[in-house]
C-alpha positions in Angstrom: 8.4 14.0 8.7 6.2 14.2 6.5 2.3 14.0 6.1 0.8 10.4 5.2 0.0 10.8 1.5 1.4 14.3 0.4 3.7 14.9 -2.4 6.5 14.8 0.2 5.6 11.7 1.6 5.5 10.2 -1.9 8.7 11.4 -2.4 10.4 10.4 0.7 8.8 6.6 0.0 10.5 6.8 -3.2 13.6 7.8 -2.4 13.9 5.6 0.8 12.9 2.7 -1.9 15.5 3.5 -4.2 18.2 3.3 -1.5 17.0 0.1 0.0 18.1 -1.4 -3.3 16.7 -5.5 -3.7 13.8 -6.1 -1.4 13.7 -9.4 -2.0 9.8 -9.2 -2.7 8.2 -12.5 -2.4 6.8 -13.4 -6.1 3.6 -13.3 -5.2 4.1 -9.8 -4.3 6.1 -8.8 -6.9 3.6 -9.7 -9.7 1.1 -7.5 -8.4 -0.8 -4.1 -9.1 -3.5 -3.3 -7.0 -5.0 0.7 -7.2 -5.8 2.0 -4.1 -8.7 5.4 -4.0 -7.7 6.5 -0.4 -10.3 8.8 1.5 -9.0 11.9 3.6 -11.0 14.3 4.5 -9.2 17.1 2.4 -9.9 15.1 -0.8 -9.0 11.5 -2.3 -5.4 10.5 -3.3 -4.8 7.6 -6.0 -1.7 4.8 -5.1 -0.2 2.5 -6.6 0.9 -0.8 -5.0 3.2 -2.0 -7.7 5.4 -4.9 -7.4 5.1 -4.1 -3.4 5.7 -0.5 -3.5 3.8 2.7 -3.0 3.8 5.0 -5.8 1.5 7.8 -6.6 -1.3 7.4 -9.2 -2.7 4.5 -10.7 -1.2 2.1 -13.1 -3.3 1.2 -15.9 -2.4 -2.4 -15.9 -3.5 -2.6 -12.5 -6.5 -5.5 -12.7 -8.1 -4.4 -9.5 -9.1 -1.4 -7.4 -9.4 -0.5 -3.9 -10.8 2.4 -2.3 -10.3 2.8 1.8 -10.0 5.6 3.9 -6.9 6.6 4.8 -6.5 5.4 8.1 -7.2 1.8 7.4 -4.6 2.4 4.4 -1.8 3.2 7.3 -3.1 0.3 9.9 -3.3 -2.6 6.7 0.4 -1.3 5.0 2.2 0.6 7.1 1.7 -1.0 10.5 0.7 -4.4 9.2 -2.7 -4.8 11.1 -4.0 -7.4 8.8 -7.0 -7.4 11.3 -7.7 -4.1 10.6 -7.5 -5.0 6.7 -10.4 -8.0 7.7 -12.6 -6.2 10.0 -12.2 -2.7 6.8 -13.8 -5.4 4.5 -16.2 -6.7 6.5 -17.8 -3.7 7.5 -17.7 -2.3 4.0 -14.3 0.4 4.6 -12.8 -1.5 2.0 -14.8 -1.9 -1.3 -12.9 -4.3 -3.9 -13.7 -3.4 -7.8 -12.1 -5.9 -10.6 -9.8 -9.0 -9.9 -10.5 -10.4 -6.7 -8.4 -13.0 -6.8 -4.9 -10.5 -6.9 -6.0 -9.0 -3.9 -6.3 -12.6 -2.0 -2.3 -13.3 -3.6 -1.6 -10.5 -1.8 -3.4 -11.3 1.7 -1.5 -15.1 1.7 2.2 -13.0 0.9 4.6 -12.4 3.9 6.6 -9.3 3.5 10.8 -10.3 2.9 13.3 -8.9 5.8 14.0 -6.0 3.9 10.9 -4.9 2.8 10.0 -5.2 6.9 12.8 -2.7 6.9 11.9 -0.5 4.8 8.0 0.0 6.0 9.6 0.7 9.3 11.5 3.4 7.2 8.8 4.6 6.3 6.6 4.4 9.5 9.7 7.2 10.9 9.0 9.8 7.9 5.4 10.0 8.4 3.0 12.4 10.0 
């Protein structure tokens, strides 16, 4: 196990990602960048959602930013609460900087099988 958002977490995702092989990511997913400025109460931690997967940092040719605290992060992508993603923005959790449009390609998207796999992968690593 490992805590959501630490170095080892980033490194178990990646690793659990690179033996997945092909996700089969939907091309609406695949095309997309979005940074994401997560809030934890020890300190803020920059992601990457690149092509539909996590990695740490931003990406410079990411068109659009989002910054969320960390729990809504886990509810929206991890445990696929897309409720929780609505209800984030509406009560202004979630604050959207740049292309709005990439982040609505991304709300219309449906997650492939194996990318379904692999988030529950994930879900069983973290803290």
């Amino acid at each position: 196990m490992a805590a959501f958002l630490s170095d080892d977490w980033f490194a178990k995702v990646a690793e659990l990602t690179a033996a997945a092989g092909n996700l089969n990511v939907p091309p609406a997913l695949a095309a997309l960048a979005l940074n994401v400025t997560v809030s934890k109460p020890d300190g803020n931690v920059d992601l990457c959602l690149n092509g539909g997967n996590f990695e740490k940092g931003h990406s410079a040719a990411a068109p659009t930013k989002l910054s969320m605290p960390g729990d809504l992060l886990r509810k929206i992508f991890l445990e696929g609460d897309q409720a929780a993603g609505m209800q984030g923005f509406m009560s202004g959790q979630i604050k959207v900087e740049g292309d709005m449009s990439k982040l609505m390609a991304m709300q219309t998207a449906r997650p492939s099988d194996e990318q379904k796999a692999l988030i529950k992968q994930i879900l069983a690593v973290t803290e």
